[in-house]
Z-matrix of the N, CA and C atoms (Angstrom, degrees):
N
C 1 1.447
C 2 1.515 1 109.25
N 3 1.369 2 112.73 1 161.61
C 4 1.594 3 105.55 2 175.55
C 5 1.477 4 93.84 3 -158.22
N 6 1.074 5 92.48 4 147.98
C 7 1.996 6 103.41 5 -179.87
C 8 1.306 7 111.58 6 -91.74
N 9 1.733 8 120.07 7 145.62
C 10 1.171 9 98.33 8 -172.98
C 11 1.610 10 101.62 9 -163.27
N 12 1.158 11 114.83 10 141.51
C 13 1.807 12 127.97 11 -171.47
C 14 1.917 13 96.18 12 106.14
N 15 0.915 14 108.54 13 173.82
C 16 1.257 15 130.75 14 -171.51
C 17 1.696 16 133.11 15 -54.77
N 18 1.623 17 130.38 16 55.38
C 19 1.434 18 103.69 17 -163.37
C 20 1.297 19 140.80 18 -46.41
N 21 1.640 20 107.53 19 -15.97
C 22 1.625 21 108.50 20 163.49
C 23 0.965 22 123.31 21 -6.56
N 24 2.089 23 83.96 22 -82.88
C 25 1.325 24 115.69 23 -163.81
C 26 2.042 25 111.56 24 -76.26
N 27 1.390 26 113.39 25 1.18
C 28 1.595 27 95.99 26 169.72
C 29 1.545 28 100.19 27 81.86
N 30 1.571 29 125.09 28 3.43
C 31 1.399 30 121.76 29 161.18
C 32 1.197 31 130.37 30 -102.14
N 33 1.835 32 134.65 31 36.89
C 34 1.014 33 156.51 32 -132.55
C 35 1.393 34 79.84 33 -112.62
N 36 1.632 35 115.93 34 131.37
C 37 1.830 36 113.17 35 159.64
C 38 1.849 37 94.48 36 -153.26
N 39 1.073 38 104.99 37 155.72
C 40 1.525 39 131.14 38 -170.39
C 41 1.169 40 88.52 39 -74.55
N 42 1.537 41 123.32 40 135.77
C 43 1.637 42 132.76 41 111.64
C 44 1.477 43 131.42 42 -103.78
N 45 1.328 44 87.01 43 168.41
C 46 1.247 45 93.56 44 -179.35
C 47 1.813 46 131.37 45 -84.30
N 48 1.296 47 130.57 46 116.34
C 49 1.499 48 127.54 47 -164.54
C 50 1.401 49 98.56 48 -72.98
N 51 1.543 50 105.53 49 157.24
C 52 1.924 51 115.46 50 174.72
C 53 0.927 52 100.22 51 -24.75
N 54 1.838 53 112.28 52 -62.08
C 55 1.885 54 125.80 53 -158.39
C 56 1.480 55 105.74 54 -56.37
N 57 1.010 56 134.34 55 -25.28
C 58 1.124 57 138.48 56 176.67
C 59 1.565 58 147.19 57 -86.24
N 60 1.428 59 90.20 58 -31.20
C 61 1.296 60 129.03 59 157.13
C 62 1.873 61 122.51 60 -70.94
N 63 0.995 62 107.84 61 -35.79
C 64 1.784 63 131.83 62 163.58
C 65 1.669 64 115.17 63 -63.79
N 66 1.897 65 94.51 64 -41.36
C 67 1.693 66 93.80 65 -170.17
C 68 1.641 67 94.30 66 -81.13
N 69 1.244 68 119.29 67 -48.17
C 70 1.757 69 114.89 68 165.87
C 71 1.150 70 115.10 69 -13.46
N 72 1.757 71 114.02 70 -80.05
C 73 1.253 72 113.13 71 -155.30
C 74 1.468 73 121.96 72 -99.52
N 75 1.759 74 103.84 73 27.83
C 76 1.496 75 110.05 74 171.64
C 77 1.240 76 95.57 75 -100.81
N 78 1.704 77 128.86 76 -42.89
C 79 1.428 78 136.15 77 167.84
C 80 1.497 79 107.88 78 -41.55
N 81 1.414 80 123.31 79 -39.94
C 82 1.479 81 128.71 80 -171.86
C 83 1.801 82 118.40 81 -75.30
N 84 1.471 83 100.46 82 -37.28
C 85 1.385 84 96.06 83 172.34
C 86 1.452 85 113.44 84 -80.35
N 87 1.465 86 124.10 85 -27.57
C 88 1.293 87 128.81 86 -179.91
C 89 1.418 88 108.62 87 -57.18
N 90 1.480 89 124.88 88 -42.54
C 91 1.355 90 129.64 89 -162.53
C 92 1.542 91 96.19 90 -71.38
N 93 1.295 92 98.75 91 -48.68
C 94 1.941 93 113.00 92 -179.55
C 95 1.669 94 111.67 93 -35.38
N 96 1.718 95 91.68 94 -66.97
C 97 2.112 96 115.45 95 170.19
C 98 1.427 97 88.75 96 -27.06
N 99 1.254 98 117.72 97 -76.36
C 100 1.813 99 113.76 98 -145.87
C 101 1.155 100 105.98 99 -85.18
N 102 1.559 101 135.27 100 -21.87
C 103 1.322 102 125.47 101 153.38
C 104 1.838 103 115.01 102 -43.42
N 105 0.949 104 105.49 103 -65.57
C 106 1.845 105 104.29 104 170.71
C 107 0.817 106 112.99 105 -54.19
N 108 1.374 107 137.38 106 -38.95
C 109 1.518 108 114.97 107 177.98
C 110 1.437 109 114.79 108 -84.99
N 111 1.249 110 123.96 109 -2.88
C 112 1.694 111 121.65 110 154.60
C 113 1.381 112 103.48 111 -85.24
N 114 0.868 113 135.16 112 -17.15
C 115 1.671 114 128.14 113 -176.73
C 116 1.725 115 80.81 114 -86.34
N 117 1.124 116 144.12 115 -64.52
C 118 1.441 117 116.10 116 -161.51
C 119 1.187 118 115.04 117 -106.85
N 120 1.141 119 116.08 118 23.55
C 121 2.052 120 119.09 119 139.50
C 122 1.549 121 112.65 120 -81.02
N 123 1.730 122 107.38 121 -20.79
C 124 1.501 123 93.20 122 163.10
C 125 1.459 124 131.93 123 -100.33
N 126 1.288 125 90.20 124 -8.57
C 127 1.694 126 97.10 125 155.31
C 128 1.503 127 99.45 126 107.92
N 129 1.513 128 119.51 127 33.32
C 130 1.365 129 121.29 128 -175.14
C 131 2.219 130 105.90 129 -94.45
N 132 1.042 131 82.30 130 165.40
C 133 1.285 132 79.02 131 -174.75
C 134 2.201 133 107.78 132 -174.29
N 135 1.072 134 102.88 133 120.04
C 136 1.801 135 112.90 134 -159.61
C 137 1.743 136 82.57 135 -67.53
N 138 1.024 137 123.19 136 -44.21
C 139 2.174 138 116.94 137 -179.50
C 140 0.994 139 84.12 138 -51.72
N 141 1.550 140 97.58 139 161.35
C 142 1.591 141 133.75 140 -167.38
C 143 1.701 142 104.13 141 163.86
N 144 1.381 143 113.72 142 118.59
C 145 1.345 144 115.11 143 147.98
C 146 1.152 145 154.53 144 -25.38
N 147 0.929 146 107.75 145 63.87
C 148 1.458 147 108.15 146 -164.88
C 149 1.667 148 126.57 147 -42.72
N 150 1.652 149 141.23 148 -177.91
C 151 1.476 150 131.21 149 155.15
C 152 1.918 151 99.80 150 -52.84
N 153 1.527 152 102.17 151 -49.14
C 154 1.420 153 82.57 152 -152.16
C 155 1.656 154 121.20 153 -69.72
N 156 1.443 155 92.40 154 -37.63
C 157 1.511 156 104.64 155 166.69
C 158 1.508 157 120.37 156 -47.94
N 159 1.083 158 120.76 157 -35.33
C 160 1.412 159 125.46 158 170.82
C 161 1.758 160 115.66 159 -68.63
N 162 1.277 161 108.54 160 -32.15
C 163 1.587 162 114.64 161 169.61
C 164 1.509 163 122.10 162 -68.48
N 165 1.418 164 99.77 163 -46.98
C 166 1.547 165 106.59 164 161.32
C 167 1.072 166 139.40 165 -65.69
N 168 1.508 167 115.74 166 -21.90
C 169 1.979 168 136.78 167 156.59
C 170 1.442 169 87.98 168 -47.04
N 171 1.728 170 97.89 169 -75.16
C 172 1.705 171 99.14 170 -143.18
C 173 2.051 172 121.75 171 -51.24
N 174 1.774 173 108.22 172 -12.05
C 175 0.630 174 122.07 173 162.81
C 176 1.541 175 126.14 174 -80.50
N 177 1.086 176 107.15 175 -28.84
C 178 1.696 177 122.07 176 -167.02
C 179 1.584 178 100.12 177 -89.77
N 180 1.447 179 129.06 178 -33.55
C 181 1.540 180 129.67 179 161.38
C 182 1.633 181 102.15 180 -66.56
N 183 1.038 182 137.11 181 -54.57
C 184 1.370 183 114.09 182 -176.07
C 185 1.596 184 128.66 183 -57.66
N 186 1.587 185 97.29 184 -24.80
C 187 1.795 186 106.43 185 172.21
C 188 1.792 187 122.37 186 -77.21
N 189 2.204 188 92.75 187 -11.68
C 190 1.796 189 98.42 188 -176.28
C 191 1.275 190 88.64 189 -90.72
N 192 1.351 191 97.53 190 138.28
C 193 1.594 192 130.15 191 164.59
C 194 1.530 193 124.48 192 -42.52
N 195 1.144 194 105.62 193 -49.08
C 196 1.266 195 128.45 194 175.26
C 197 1.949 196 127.53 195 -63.21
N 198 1.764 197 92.96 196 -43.40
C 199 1.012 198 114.17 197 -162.54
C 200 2.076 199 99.10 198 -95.35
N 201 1.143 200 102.75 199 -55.52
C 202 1.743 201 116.47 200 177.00
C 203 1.764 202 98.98 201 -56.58
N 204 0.933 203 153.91 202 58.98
C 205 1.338 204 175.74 203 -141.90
C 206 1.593 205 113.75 204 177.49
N 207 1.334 206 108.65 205 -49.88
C 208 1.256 207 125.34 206 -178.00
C 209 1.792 208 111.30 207 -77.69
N 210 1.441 209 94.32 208 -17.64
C 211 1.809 210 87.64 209 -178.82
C 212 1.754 211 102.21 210 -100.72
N 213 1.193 212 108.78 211 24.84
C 214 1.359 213 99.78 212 -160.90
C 215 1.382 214 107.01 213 -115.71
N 216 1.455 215 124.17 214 -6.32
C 217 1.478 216 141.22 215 176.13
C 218 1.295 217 98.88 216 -99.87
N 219 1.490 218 95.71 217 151.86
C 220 1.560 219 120.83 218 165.90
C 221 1.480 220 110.48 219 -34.55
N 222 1.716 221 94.72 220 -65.05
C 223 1.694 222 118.95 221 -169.83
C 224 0.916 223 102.68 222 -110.00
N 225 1.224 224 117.28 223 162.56
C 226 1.471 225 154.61 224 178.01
C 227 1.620 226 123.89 225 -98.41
N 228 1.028 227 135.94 226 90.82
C 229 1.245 228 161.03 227 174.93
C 230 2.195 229 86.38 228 -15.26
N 231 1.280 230 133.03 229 131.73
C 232 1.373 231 147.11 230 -138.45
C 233 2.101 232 74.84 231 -82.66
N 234 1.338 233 112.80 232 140.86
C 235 1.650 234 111.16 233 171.99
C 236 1.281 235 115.21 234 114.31
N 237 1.715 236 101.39 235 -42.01
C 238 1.157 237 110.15 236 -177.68
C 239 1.083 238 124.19 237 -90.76
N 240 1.355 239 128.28 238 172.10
C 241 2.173 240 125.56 239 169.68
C 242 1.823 241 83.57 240 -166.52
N 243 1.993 242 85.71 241 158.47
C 244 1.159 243 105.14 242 140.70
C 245 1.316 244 117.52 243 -129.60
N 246 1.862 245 101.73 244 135.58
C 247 1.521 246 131.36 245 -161.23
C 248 1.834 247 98.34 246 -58.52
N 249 1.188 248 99.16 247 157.34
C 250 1.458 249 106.08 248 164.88
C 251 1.624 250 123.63 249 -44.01
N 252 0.772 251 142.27 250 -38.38
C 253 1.486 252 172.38 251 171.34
C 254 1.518 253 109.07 252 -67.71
N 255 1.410 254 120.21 253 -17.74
C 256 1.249 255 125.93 254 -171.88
C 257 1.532 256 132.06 255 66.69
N 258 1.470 257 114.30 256 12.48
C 259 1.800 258 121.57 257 159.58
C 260 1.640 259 100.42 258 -90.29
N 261 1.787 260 85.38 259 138.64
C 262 1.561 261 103.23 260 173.02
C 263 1.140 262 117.33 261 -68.13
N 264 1.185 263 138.02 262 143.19
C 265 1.302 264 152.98 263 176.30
C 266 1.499 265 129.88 264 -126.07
N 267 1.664 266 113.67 265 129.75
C 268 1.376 267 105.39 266 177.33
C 269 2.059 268 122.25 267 -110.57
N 270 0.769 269 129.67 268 145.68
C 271 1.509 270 140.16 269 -164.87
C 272 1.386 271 93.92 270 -73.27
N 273 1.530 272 129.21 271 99.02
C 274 1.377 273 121.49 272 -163.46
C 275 2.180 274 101.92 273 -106.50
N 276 0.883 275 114.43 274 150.04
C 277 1.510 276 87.78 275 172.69
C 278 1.793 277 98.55 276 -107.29
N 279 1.491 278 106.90 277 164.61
C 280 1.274 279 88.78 278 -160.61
C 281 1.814 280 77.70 279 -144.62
N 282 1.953 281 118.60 280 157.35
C 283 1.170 282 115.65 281 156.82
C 284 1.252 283 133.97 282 -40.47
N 285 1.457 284 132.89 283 138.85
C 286 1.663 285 138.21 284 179.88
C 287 1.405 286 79.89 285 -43.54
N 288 1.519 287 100.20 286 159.98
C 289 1.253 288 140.49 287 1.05
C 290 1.861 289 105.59 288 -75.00
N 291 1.115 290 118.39 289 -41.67
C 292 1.336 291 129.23 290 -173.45
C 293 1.468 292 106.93 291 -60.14
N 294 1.613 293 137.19 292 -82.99
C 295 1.179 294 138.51 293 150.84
C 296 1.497 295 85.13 294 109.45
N 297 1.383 296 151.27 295 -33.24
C 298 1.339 297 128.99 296 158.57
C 299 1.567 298 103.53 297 -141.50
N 300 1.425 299 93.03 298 162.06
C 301 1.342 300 87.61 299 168.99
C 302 1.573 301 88.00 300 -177.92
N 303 2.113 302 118.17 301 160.67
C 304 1.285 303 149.32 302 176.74
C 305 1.516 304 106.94 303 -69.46
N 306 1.345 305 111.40 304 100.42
C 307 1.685 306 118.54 305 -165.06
C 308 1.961 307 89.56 306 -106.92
N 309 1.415 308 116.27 307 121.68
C 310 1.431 309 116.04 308 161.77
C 311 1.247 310 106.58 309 -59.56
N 312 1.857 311 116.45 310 140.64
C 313 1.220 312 116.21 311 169.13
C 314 1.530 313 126.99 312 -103.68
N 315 1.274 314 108.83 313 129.55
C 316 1.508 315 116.32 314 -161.59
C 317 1.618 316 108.87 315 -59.23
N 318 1.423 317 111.63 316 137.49
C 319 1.606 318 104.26 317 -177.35
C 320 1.405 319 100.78 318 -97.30
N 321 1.410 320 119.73 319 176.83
C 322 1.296 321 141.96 320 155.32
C 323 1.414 322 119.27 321 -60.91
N 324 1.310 323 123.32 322 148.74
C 325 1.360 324 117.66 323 -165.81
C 326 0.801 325 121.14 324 133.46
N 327 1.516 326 119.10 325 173.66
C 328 1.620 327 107.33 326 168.28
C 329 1.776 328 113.59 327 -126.62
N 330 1.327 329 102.61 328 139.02
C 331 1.424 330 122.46 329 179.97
C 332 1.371 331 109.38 330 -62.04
N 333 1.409 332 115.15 331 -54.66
C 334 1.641 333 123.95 332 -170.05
C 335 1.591 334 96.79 333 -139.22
N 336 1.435 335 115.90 334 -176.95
C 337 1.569 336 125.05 335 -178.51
C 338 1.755 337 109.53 336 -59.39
N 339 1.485 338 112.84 337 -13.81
C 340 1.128 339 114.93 338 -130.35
C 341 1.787 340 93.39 339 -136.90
N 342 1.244 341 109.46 340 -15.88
C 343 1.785 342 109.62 341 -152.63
C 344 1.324 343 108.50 342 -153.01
N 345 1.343 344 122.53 343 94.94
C 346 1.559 345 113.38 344 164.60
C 347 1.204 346 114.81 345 -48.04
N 348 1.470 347 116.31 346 155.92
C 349 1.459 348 107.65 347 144.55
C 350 1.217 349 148.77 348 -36.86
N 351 1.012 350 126.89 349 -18.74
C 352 1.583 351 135.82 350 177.70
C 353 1.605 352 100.90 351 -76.31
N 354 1.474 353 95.52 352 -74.26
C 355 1.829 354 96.88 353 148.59
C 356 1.553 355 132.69 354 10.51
N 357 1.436 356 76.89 355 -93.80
C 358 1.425 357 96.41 356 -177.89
C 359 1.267 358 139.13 357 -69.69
N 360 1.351 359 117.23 358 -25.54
C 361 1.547 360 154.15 359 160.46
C 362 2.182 361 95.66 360 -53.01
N 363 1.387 362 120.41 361 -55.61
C 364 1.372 363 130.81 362 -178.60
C 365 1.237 364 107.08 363 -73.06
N 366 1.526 365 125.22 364 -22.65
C 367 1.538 366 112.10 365 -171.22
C 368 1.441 367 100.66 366 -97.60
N 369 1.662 368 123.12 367 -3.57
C 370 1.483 369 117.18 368 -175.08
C 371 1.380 370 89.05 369 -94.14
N 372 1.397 371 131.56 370 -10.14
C 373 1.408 372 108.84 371 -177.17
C 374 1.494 373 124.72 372 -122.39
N 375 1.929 374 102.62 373 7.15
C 376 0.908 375 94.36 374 157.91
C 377 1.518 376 123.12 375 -143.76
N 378 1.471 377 108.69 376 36.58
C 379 1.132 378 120.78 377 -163.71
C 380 1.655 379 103.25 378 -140.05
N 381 1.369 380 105.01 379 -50.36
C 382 1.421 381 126.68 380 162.49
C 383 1.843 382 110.95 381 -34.11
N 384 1.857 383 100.03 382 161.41
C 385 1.438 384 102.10 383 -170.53
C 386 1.979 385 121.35 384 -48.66
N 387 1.166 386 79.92 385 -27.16
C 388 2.125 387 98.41 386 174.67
C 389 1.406 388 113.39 387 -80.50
N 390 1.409 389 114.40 388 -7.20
C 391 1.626 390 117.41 389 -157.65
C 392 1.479 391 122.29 390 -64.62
N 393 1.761 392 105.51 391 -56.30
C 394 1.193 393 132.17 392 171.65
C 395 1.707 394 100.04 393 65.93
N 396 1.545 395 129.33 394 0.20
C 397 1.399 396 119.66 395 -170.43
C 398 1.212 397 120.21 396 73.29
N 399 1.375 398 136.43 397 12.08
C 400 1.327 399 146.28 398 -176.72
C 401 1.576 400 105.59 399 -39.39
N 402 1.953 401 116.17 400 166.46
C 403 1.506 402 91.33 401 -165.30
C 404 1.655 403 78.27 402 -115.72
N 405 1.282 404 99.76 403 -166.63
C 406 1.522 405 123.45 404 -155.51
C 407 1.557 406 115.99 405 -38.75
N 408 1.454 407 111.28 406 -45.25
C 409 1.223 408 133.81 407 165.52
C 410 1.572 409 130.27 408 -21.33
N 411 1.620 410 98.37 409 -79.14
C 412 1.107 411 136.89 410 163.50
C 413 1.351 412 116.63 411 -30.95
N 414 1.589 413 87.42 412 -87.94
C 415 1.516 414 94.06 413 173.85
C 416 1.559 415 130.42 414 -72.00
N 417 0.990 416 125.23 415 17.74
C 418 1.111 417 133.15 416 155.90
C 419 1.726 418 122.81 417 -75.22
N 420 1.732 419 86.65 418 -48.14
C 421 1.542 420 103.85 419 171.25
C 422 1.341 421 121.23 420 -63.83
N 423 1.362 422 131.34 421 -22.12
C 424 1.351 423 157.09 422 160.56
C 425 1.564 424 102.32 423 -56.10
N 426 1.489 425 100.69 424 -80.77
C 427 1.940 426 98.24 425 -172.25
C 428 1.384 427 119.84 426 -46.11
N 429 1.875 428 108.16 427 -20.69
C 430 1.784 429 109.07 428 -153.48
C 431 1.640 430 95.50 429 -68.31
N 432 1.963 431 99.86 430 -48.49
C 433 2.039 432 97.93 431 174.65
C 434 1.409 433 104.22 432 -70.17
N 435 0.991 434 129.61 433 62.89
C 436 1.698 435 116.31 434 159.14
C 437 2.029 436 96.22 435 -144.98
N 438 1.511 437 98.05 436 -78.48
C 439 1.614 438 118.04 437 173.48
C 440 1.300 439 116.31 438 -103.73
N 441 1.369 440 125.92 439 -173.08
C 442 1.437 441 164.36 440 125.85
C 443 1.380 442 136.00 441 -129.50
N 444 1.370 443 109.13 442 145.21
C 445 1.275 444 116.83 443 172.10
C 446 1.416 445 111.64 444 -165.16
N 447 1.482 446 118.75 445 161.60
C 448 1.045 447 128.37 446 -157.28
C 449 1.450 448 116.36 447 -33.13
N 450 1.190 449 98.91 448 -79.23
C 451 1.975 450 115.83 449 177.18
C 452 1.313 451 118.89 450 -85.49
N 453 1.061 452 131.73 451 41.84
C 454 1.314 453 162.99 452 -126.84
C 455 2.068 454 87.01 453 -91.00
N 456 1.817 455 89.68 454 -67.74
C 457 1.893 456 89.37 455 -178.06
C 458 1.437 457 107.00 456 -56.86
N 459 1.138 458 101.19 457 -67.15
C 460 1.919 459 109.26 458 168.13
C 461 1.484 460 112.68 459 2.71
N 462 1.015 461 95.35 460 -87.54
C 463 1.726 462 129.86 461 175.45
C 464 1.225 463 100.27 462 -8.69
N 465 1.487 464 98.80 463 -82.95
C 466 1.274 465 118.90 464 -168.35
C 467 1.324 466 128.15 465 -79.90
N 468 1.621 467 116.87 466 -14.85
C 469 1.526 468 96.63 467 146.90
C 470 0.950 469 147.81 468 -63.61
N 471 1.379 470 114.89 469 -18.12
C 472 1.757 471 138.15 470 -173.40
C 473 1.180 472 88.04 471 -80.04
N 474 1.470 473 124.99 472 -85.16
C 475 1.892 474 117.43 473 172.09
C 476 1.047 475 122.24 474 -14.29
N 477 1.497 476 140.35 475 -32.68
C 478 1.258 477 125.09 476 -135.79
C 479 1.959 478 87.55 477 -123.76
N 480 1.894 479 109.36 478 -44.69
C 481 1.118 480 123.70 479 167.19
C 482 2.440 481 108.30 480 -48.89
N 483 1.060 482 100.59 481 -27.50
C 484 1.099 483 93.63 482 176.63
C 485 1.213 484 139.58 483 -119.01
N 486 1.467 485 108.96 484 7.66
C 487 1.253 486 141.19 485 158.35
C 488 1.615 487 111.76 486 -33.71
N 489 1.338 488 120.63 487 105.86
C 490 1.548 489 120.67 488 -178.80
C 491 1.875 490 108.32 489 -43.80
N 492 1.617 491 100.65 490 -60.06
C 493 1.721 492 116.11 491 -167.80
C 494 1.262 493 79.81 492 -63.75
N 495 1.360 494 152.36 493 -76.16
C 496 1.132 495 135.24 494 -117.30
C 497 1.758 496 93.56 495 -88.46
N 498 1.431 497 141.07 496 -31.64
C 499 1.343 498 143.38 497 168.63
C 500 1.750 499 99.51 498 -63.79
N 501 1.338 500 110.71 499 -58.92
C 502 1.940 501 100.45 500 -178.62
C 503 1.839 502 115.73 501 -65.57
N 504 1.499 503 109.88 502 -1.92
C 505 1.494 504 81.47 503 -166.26
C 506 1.880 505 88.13 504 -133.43
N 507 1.142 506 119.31 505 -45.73
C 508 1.668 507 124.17 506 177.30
C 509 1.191 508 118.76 507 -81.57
N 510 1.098 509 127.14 508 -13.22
C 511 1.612 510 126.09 509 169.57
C 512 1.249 511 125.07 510 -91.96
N 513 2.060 512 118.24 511 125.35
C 514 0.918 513 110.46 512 -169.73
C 515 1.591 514 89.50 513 -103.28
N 516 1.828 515 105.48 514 160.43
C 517 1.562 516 142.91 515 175.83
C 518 2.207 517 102.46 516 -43.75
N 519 1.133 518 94.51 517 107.86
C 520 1.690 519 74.09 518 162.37
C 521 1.078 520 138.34 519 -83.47
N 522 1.683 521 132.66 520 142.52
C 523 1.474 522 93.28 521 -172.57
C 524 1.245 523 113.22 522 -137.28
């Protein structure tokens, strides 16, 4: 700290020095760090489905190969539904407090020139403003309340294993 303007005059007020200013905002991102990682031990996550995104699934599952099979029977294989709205959905079980819940299933395709959905769905949750780079775990536990899809862990270990930030900044040297 250092005092500063005139005590004469009774206009003396504290600032703050570099050194001080540095210990702030290393304390500030730290508090931030462990705030996110309680936000995604509780399973929070800023993605969310939107109406439209859900319109564009329900279209984009009828064009996957895999998935447009499933709209083509009477019934529905026991797990599965289609939602009111018409996106497929799978019966995911998920950690208490919730313990199940109707996870949309991600189709095949592509999101952008560049990014399927599966993709793209993993980079909003772990790359994205909520992302923080979390490792396989995590974000897995993250995608399960949002989507599903088949290779879902798969997926995302390879993503996460090849993640530039997550190789330059979370990975330790073997030796």
């Amino acid at each position: 700290w250092e005092a500063r303007g005139d005590p004469r005059l009774g206009s003396e007020e504290l600032q703050l020095t570099s050194d001080a200013l540095a210990y702030y905002e290393k304390v500030h991102d730290l508090r931030r760090e462990h705030a996110d990682e309680a936000r995604a031990e509780a399973g929070e996550c800023e993605f969310s489905l939107g109406a439209n995104l859900r319109v564009t699934w329900a279209q984009a599952q009828r064009a996957d190969k895999t998935l447009a099979l499933m709209f083509g029977g009477k019934t529905l294989a026991e797990g599965y539904r289609v939602a009111p709205d018409g996106l497929l959905e799978r019966h995911v079980k998920l950690p208490p407090p919730v313990s199940y819940a109707w996870a949309p299933i991600v189709p095949d395709g592509q999101a952008t020139g560049n990014f399927s959905w599966k993709r793209w769905v993993f980079l909003q949750c772990h790359v994205g403003i909520m992302g923080a780079h979390r490792n396989t775990d995590k974000t897995v536990a993250l995608l399960s309340r949002q989507v599903w899809w088949q290779s879902m862990r798969r997926d995302v270990e390879q993503w996460v294993e090849r993640c530039l930030t997550c190789i330059r900044f979370r990975k330790m040297p073997q030796k």
